[in-house]
C-alpha positions in Angstrom: 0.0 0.0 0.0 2.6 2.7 1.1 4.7 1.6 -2.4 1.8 2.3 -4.4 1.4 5.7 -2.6 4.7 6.5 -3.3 5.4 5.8 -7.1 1.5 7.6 -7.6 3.1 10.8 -5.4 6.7 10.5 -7.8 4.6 10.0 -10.8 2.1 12.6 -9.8 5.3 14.7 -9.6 6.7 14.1 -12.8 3.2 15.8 -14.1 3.1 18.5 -12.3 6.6 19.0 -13.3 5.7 18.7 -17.3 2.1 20.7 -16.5 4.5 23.7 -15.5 6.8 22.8 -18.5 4.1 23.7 -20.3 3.4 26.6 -18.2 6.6 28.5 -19.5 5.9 27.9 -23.0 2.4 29.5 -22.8 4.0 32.6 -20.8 6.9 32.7 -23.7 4.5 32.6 -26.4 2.1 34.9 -24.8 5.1 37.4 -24.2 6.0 36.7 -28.6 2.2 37.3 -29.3 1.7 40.5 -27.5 4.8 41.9 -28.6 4.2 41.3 -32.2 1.0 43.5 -31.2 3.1 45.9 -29.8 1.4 45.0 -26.1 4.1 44.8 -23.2 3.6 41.7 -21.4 5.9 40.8 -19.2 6.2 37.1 -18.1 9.3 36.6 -17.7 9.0 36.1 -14.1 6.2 34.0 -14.5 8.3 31.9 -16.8 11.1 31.8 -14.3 8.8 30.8 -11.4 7.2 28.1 -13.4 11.2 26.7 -14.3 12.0 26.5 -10.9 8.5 24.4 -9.6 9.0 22.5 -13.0 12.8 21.3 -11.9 12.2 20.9 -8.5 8.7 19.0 -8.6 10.6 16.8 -11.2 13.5 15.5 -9.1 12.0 12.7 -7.5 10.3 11.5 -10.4 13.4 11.7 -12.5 15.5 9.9 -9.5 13.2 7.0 -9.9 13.5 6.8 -12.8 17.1 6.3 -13.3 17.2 9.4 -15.2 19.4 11.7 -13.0 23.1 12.0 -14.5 25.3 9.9 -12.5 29.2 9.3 -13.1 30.1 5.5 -12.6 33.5 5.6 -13.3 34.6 4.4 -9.7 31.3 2.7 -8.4 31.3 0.4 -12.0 34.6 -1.0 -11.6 34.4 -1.8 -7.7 34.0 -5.2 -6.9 30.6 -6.4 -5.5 31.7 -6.4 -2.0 32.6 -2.7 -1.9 30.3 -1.5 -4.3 27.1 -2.2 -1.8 28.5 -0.1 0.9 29.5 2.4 -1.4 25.7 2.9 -2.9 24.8 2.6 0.6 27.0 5.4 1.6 25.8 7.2 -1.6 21.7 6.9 -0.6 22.6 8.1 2.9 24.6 11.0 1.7 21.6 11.9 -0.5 19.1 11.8 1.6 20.9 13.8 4.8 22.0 16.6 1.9 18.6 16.6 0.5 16.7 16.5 4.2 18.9 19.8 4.9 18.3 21.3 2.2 14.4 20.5 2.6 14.8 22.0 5.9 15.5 24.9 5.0 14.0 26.2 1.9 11.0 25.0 3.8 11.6 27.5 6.2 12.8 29.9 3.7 9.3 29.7 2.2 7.3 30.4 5.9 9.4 32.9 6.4 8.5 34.9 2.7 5.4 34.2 4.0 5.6 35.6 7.5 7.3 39.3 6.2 5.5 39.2 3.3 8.0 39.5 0.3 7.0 39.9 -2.8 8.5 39.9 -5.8 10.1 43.2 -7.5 8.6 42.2 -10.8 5.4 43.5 -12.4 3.3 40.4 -11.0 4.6 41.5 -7.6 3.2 37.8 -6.2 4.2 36.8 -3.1 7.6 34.9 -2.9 6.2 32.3 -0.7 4.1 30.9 -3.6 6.9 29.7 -5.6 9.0 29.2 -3.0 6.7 26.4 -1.3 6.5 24.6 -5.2 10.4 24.2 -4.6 10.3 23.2 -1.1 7.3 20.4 -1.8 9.4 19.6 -4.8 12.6 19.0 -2.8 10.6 17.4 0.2 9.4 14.8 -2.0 12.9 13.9 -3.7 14.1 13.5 0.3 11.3 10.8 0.9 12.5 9.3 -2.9 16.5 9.0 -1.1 14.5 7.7 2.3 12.7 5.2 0.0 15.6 4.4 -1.8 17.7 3.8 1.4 15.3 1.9 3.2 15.1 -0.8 -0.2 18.7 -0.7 0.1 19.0 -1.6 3.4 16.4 -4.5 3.2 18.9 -5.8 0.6 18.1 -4.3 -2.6 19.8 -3.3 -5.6 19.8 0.3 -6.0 16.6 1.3 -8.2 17.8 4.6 -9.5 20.6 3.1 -11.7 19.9 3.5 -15.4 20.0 0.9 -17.4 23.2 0.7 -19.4 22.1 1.6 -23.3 25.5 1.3 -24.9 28.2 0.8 -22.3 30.8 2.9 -23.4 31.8 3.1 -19.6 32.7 0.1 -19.4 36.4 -1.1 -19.8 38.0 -2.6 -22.7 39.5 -5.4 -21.1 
């Protein structure tokens, strides 16, 4: 029950993340239209705040995925023995950078909300807004590294290796 939960709140995610994809290229074009009426429109703020909830609401999904870039030069060639505390090390590191992190542009966020700042632009919306997409965003990929090293821990092999396409990591010899 609480796996299915999860991959629907990573998936759900990924959605949200490609619903505000789609979110900058409808302020970009509106901005093209209205200046080829010789309107202002500004949205390039808007466009900016939908890029950061679209990256950050993304993460977890993408992590799951096996999507996020990883360098395996070392972890490929260590023998199985080492390797598994070294991905172990690896999931733990993520998830204690990522829960700080969390932490605090959470509290970043309530505290835009507390004083109140808004943004210089000409939206002038409230920092808080965008700033609590991020922090959900990031929240989300620090229950993905919990996941992730809870599986690992029960024994698992890590799930957010990519599969190998065309292995030209992989040695000669």
């Amino acid at each position: 029950m609480l796996r299915a939960f999860l991959d629907k709140l990573y998936r759900g995610c990924g959605y949200i993340a490609a619903a505000f994809m789609v979110g900058i290229a409808v302020t970009i074009i509106a901005q093209m239209v209205a200046r080829l009426r010789g309107v202002t429109l500004d949205a390039t703020e808007a466009a900016g705040m939908c890029l950061a909830a679209s990256t950050f609401f993304g993460l977890a999904h993408t992590l799951r995925s096996g999507a996020h870039v990883r360098i395996n030069l070392i972890v490929d060639r260590l023998p199985p023995g080492l390797r598994r505390p070294v991905e172990l090390f690896n999931s733990l590191l993520g998830t204690v950078v990522v829960g700080y992190l969390a932490w605090h542009v959470g509290q970043l966020a309530l505290q835009s909300h507390e004083f109140n700042d808004i943004s210089p632009g000409l939206l002038a919306m409230p920092f808080w807004i965008p700033q609590m997409g991020v922090a959900f965003g990031i929240a989300v990929l620090w229950i993905a590294f919990v996941d992730e090293l809870v599986w690992q821990l029960k024994g698992g092999r890590p799930r957010y290796e990519a599969p190998d396409e065309i292995g030209l990591d992989k040695p000669v010899a």
